[in-house]
VMD Tcl script that draws the C-alpha trace (Angstrom):
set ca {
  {29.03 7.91 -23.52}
  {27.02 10.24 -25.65}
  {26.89 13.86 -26.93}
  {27.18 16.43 -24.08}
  {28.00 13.94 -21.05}
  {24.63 11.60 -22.28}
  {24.66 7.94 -22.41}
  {22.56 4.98 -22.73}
  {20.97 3.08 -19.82}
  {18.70 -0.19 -20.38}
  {16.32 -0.91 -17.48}
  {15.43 -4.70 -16.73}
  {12.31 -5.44 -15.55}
  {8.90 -2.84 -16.61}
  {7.63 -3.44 -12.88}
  {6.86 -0.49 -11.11}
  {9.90 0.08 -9.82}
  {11.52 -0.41 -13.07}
  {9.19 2.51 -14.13}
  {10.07 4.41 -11.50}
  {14.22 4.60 -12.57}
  {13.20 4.90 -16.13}
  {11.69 7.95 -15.15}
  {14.31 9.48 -13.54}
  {16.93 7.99 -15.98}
  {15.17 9.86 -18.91}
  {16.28 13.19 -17.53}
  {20.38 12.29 -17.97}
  {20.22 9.65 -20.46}
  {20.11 9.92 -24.57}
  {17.98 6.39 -24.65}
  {16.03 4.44 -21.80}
  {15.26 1.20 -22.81}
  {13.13 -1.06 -20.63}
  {13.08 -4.74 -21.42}
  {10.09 -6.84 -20.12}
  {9.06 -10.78 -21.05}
  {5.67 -9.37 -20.54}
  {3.25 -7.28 -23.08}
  {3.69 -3.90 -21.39}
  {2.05 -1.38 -23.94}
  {-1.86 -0.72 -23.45}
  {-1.72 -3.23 -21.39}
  {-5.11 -3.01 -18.24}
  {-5.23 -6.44 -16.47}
  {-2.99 -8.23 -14.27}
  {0.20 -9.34 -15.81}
  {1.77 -13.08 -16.01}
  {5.37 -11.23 -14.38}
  {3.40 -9.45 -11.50}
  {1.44 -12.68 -9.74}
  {0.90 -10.31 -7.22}
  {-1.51 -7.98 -9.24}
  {-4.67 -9.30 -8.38}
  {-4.03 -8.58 -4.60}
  {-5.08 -5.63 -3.02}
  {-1.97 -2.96 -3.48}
  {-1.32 0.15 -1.06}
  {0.49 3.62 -2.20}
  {1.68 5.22 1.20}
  {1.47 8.82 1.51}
  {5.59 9.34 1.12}
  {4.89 7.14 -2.17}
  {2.02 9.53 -3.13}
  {4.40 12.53 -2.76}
  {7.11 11.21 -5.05}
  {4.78 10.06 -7.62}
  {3.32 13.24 -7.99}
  {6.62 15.02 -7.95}
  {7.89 12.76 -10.77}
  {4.73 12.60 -12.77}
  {2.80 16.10 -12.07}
  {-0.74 16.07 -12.14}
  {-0.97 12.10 -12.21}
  {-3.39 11.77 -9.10}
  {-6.17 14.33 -10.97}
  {-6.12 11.65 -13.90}
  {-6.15 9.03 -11.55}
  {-9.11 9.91 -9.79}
  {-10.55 11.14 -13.00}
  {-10.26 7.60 -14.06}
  {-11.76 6.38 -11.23}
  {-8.99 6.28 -8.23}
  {-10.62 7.01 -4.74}
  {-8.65 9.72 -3.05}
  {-9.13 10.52 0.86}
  {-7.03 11.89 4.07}
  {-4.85 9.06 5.72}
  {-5.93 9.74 9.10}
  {-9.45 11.27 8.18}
  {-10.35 8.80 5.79}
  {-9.32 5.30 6.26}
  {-10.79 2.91 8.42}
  {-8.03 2.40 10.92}
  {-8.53 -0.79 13.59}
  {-5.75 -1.51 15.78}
  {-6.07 -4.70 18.37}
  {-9.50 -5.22 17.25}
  {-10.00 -0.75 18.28}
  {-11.17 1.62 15.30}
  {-9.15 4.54 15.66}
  {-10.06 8.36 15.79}
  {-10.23 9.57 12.63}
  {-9.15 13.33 12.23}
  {-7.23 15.27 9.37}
  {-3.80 14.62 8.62}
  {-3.07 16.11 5.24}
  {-2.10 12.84 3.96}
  {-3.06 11.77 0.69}
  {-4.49 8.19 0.69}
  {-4.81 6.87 -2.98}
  {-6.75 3.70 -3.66}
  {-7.34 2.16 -6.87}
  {-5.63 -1.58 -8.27}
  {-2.19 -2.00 -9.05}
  {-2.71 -2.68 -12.79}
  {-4.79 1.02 -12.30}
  {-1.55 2.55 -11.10}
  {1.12 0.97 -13.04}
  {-0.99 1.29 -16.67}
  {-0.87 4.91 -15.24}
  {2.40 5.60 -14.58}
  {3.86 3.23 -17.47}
  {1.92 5.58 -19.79}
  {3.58 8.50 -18.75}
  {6.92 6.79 -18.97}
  {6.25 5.51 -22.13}
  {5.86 8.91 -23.21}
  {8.45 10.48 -22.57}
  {11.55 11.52 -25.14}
  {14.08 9.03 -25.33}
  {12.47 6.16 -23.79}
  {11.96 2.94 -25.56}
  {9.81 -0.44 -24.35}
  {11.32 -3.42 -25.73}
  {8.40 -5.99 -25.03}
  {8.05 -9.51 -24.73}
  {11.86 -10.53 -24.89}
  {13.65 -12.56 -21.81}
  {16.65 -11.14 -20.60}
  {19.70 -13.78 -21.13}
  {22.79 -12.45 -19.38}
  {24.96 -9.85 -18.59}
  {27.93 -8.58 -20.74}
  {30.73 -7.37 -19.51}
  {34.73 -5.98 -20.40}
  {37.25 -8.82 -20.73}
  {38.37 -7.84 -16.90}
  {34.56 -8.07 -15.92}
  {34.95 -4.71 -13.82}
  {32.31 -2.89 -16.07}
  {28.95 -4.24 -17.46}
  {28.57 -3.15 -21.14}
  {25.24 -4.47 -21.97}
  {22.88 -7.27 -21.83}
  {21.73 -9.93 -23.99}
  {18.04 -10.60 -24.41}
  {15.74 -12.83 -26.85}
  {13.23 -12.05 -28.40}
  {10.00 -14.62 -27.71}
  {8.99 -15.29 -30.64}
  {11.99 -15.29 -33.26}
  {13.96 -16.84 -30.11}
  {16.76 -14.49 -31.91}
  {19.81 -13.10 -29.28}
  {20.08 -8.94 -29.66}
  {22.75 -7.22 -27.41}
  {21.73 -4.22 -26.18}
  {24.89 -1.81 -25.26}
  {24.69 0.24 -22.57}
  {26.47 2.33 -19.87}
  {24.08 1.81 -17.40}
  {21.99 -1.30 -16.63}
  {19.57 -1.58 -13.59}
  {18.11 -4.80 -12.27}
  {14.83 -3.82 -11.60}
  {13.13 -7.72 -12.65}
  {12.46 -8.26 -9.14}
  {12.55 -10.69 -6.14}
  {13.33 -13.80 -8.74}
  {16.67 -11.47 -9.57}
  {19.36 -13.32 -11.48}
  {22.34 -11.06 -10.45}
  {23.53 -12.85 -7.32}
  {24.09 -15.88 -10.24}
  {25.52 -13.47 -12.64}
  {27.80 -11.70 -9.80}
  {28.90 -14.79 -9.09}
  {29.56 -15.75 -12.99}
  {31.44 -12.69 -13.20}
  {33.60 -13.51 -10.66}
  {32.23 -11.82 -7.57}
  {31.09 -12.87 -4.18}
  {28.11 -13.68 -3.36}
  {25.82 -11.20 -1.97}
  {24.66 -11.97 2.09}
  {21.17 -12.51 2.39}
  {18.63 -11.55 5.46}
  {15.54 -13.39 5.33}
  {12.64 -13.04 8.16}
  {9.79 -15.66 7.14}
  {6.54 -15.29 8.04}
  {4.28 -17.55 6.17}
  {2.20 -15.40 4.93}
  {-1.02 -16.44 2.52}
  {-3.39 -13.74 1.35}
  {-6.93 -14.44 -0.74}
  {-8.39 -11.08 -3.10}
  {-11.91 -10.91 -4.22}
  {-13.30 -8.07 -6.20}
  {-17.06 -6.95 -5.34}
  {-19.20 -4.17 -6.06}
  {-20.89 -3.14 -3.49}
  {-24.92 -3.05 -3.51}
  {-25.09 -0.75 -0.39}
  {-22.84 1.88 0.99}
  {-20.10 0.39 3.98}
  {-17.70 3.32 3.57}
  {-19.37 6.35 4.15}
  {-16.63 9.20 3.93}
  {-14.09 6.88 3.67}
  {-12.03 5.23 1.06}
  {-10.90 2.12 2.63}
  {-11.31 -0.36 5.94}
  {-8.14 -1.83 7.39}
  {-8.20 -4.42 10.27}
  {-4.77 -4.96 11.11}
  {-3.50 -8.52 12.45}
  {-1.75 -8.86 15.37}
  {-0.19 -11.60 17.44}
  {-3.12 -12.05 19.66}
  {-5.34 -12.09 16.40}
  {-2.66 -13.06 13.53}
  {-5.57 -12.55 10.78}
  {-6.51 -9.13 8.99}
  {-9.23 -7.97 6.26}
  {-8.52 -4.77 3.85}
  {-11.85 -3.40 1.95}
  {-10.86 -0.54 -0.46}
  {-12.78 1.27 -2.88}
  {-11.31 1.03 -6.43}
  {-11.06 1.70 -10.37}
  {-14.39 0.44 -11.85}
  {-16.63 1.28 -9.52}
  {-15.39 -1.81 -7.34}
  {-14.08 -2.97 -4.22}
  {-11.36 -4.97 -3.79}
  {-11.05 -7.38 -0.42}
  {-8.20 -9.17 1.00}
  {-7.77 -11.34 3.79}
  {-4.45 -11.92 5.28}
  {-2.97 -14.42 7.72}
  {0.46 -15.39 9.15}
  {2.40 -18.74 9.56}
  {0.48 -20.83 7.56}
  {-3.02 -19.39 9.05}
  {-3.65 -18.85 5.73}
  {-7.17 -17.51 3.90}
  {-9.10 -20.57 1.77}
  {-10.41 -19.21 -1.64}
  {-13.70 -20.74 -1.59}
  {-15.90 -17.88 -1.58}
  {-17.59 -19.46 1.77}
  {-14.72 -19.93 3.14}
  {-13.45 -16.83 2.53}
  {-16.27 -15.20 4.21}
  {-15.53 -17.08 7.45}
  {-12.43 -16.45 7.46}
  {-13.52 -12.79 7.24}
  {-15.87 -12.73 9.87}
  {-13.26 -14.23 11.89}
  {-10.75 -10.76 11.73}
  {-10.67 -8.10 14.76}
  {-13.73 -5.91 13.52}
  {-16.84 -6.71 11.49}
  {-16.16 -4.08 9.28}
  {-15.70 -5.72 6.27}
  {-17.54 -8.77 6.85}
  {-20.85 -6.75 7.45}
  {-19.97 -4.77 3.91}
  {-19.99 -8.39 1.97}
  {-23.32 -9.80 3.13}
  {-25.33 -7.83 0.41}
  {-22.14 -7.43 -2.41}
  {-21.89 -9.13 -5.28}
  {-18.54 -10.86 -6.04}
  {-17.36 -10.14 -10.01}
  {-14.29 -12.83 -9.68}
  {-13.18 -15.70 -8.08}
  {-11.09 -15.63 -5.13}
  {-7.04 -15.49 -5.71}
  {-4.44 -16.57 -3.43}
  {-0.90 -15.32 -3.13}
  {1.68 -16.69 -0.53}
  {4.77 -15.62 1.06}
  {6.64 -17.25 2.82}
  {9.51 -14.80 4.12}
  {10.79 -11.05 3.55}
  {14.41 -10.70 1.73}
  {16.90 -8.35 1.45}
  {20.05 -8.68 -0.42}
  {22.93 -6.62 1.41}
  {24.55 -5.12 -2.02}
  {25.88 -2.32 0.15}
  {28.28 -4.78 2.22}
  {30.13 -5.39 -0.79}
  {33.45 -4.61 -1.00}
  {33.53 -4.77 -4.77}
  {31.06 -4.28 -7.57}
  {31.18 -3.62 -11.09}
  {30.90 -0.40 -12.46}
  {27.65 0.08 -14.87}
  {25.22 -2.23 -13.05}
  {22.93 -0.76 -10.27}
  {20.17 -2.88 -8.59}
  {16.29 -1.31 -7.12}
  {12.92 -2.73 -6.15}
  {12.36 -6.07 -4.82}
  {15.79 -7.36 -6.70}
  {17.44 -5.45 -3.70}
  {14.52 -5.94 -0.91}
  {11.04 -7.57 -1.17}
  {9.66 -6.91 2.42}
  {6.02 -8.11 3.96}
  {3.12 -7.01 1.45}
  {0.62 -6.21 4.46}
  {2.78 -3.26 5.52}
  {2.12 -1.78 1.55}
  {5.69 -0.11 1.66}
  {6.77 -1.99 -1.59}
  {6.07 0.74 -4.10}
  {6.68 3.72 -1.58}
  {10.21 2.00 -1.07}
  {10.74 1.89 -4.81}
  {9.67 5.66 -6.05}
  {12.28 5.99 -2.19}
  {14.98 4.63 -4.46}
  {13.85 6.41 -7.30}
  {14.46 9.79 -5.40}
  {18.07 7.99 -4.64}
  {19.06 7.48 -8.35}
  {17.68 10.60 -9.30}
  {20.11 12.25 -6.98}
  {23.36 9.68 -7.74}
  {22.29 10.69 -12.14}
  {22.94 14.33 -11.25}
  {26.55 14.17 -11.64}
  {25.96 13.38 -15.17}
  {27.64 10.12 -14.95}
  {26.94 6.97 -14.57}
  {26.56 6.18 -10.80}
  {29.11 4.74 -8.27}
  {27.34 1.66 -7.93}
  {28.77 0.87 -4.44}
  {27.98 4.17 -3.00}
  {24.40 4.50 -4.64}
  {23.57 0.81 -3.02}
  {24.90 2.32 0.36}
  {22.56 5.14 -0.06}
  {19.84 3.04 -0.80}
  {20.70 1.24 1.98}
  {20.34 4.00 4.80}
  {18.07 6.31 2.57}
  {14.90 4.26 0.85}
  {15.27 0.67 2.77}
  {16.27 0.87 6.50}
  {13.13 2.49 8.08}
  {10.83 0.34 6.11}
  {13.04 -3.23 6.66}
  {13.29 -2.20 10.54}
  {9.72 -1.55 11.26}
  {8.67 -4.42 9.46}
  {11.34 -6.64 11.33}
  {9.84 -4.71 14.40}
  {6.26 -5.83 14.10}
  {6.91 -9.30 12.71}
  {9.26 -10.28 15.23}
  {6.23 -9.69 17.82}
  {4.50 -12.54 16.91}
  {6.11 -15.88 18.74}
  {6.33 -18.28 16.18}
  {8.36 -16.05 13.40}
  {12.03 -17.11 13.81}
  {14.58 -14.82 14.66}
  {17.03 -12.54 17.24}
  {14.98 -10.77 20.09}
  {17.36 -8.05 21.42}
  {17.04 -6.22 24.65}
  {16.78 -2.75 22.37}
  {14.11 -4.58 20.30}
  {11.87 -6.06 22.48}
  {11.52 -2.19 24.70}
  {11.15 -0.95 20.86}
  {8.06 -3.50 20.78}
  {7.14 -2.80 24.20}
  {6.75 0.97 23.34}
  {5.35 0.45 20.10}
  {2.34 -1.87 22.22}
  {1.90 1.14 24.00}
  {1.69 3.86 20.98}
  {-0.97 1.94 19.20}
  {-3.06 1.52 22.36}
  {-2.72 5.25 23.18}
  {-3.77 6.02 19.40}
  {-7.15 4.38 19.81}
  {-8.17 6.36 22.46}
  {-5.90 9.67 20.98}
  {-6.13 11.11 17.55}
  {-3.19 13.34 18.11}
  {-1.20 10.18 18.96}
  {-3.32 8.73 16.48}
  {-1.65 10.46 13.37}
  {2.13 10.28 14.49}
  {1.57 6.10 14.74}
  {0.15 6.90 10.85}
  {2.79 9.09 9.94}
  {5.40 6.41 11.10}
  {3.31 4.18 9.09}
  {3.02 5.91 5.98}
  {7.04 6.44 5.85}
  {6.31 10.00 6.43}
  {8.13 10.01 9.97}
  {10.37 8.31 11.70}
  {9.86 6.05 14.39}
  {12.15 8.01 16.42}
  {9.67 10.69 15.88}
  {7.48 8.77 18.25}
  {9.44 9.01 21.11}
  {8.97 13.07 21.13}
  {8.05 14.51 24.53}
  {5.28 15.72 23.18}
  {3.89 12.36 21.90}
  {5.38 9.94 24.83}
  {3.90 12.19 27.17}
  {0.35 11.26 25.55}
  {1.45 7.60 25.36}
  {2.17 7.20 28.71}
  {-0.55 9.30 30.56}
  {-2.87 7.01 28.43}
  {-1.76 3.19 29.75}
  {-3.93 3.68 32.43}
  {-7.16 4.51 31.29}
  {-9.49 1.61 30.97}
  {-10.45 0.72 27.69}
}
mol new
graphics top color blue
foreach p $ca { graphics top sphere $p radius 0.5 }
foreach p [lrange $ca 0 end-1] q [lrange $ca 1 end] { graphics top cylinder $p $q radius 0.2 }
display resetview
C-alpha cells in the first residue's frame, strides 16, 4: 500500500471497459497502469484486439449517463468531432415486427458515432489523467501471487519486441482483456475451482459496410433500426457517424447469416422487416468493403458463485459476461460495472473481490443477461430451458411491443427497458399494462 491509504492497481486489457475501471481506479490509486498487446496511444482505426470494431457499436442511454458523469463534457467534444446526437424515442428509427414506432420525446440521449470514435475518445481522457500510465504493445504472461496463492501481487508481461519478462507489482489487478480471458486457466493454476459457465448460443453472423450517403434517408433522425424477430430472424441498423458517414449492419441468427459481397449484402438487406435502409443504399456510395463478425453464443462466467477467491484480483467487461451484440448493452454494462468499482474503491482499500463480483452480479449484469435470455429464447431453434414464468414473461413482452407501435406512451417505457434505463418490471405498471392490454384488440 502507498502513502495515505494509496496503492497501485494494473488494469489488463485497454478495451473499453478496461478504460472504464482505469477511470474510476485513478481517483483511489497512486499509479494505474493499463497493459494492452495493442498500440493504444493516438491510435483512430480499428484495432487487431477489438475484431469487433468495424461493426456498428451502440451506447445506450444508461451508458450515455455514466460516461458523461465520469468524463464531463465528453458528448460536446464528441459531437464537436462529429458524433450524431438525438432523443432515443424522438430520434431513432424504431421498427418492431416489421411496425415503425411512434416517435415522441423521451429525454434520452442517443449517441452515434464508431466505436474506434468513442474509445479514441474516452482513452484520451484516461490517458490524461494524473497517475495513469499505458504500457503498450506487451502480452500479459501470468499472474503472480503469495506463496499461499490467497493474494495476487502482480503480473508478468513481455514486452513485443525485446520479448523481455517485467513484473509489474500491484495491489490490485483487474481482468478487463475480455471474452478470450485467461483467469479461469490461471484460477485453476492457482489452485482454485473452476468458474461455472452459462452459455445461450445463437449463431449469430453480422456484415458492416460504411457509406456516405448521396441523399438524405434520415431526416431528423440519427439512426434506423429494424429489429429481427423470430418470425423474421434478420435485422438492418443504418446510423449516422464520425466522418460524415454511415455505417450499416445486417444481422441474422442461427447461421442465417449476412454474405459480404456487396450484392449480396444488399439482398440480404432488402430482405429485413422495413425498407428503410435498403431504400437509403440505392444512391450511397460504399467507402469499404463489407466485414463480417460471428457469434456463435452469449457467456457469462458466474465469479459470484464462488466460494473462494483471491484477494487482489477483480474481473469486468466481457471477461465476466459477453452477451448478444444486437441488444448494444456491452459498453452500457461495462461503464454499469464501472459505477460498481467506483463504489467497492471508496473504502480506500482494495476491494473484497467476492462481494464486488456479487454486486456486479445483481447490480450491472442481471437485467441486461435476463432480457437478452428473454428475447433469444423466443426464437425456436436457440437451445435452452423454457419455464412457465418465462414463456408468460415472453408472452407479455409480445404484447408490449405490439401495443408500442400503435402507443408512444407505451412506446417509450418498451425503450426505457431497452436502454437499461428501467426495469422490466417497470412494464408491468398499471398504468402501462392497462395501455398494453386495451390495445391487443385493435386491428393493426
Amino acid at each position: 500500500m502507498g502513502d495515505n491509504g494509496k496503492y497501485r492497481a494494473v488494469v489488463l486489457g485497454g478495451s473499453i471497459s478496461g478504460l472504464f475501471a482505469a477511470r474510476v481506479l485513478a481517483d483511489f490509486c497512486t499509479t494505474v497502469t493499463v497493459v494492452d498487446r495493442d498500440a493504444l496511444t493516438g491510435v483512430a482505426e480499428p484495432r487487431r484486439g477489438v475484431p469487433q470494431g468495424r461493426q456498428v457499436h451502440g451506447l445506450l442511454a444508461r451508458g450515455h449517463q455514466i460516461i458523461e458523469e465520469l468524463f464531463p463534457g465528453i458528448t460536446d467534444d464528441m459531437v464537436r468531432a462529429g458524433a450524431s446526437i438525438g432523443d432515443v424515442a424522438g430520434n431513432l428509427r424504431w421498427y418492431v415486427g416489421g411496425v415503425r414506432l411512434p416517435q415522441s420525446r423521451s429525454g434520452l440521449t442517443a449517441l452515434t458515432s464508431s466505436r474506434p470514435f468513442l474509445e479514441r475518445h474516452v482513452r484520451s481522457r484516461v490517458q490524461a489523467l494524473p497517475g495513469v500510465e499505458f504500457l503498450e504493445r506487451h502480452d500479459i504472461l501470468r499472474l503472480r501471487a503469495t506463496p499461499g496463492r490467497e493474494r495476487v501481487t502482480g503480473v508478468v508481461v513481455a514486452g513485443q519486441e525485446s520479448g523481455a519478462e517485467t513484473v509489474l507489482d500491484a495491489d490490485l489487478v483487474i481482468d478487463a482483456t475480455g471474452r478470450g480471458t485467461r483467469t479461469p486457466a490461471w484460477l485453476e493454476e492457482l489452485g482454485y475451482p473452476r468458474v461455472e459457465e452459462d452459455r445461450l448460443k445463437i449463431g449469430l453472423g453480422y456484415t458492416t459496410c460504411h457509406y456516405r450517403m448521396r441523399s438524405d434517408p434520415y431526416g431528423s433522425d440519427t439512426a434506423i433500426n429494424i429489429i429481427g424477430s423470430p418470425d423474421l430472424p434478420r435485422g438492418a441498423i443504418c446510423a449516422k457517424v464520425d466522418g460524415d458517414r454511415s455505417v450499416v449492419t445486417a444481422y441474422g441468427v442461427l447461421g442465417d447469416h449476412p454474405p459480404t459481397d456487396p450484392e449480396g449484402l444488399l439482398a440480404f438487406v432488402k430482405s429485413v422487416a422495413a425498407p428503410d435502409v435498403y431504400d437509403a443504399l440505392q444512391d450511397a456510395e460504399p467507402l469499404d468493403a463489407p466485414v463480417a463478425y460471428r457469434f456463435p453464443a452469449s457467456l457469462r462466467r458466474r465469479y459470484e458463485r464462488m466460494s473462494r477467491f483471491p484477494q487482489g484480483l477483480l474481473v469486468t467487461g466481457d471477461a465476466m459476461c459477453s452477451i448478444n451484440p444486437t441488444y448494444a448493452q456491452g459498453m452500457t454494462v461495462a461503464a454499469l460495472e464501472a459505477v460498481t468499482l467506483r463504489r467497492h474503491l471508496a473504502s480506500g482499500t482494495p476491494p473484497k473481490p467476492l462481494a464486488y463480483l456479487r454486486d456486479l452480479a445483481t447490480d450491472a449484469i442481471d437485467r441486461a443477461w435476463d432480457l437478452m435470455v428473454g428475447s433469444d429464447l423466443s426464437y425456436p431453434g436457440v437451445e435452452g430451458e423454457r419455464t412457465p414464468e418465462l414463456l408468460a414473461g415472453q408472452a407479455y413482452a409480445a404484447q408490449v411491443q405490439r401495443a408500442a407501435t400503435r402507443d408512444a406512451t407505451v412506446a417509450q417505457a418498451y425503450l426505457q427497458v431497452i436502454a437499461l434505463m428501467e426495469p422490466s418490471e417497470s412494464l408491468a405498471h398499471p398504468d402501462i399494462a392497462q395501455r398494453v392490454l386495451a390495445l391487443q384488440d385493435e386491428p393493426a
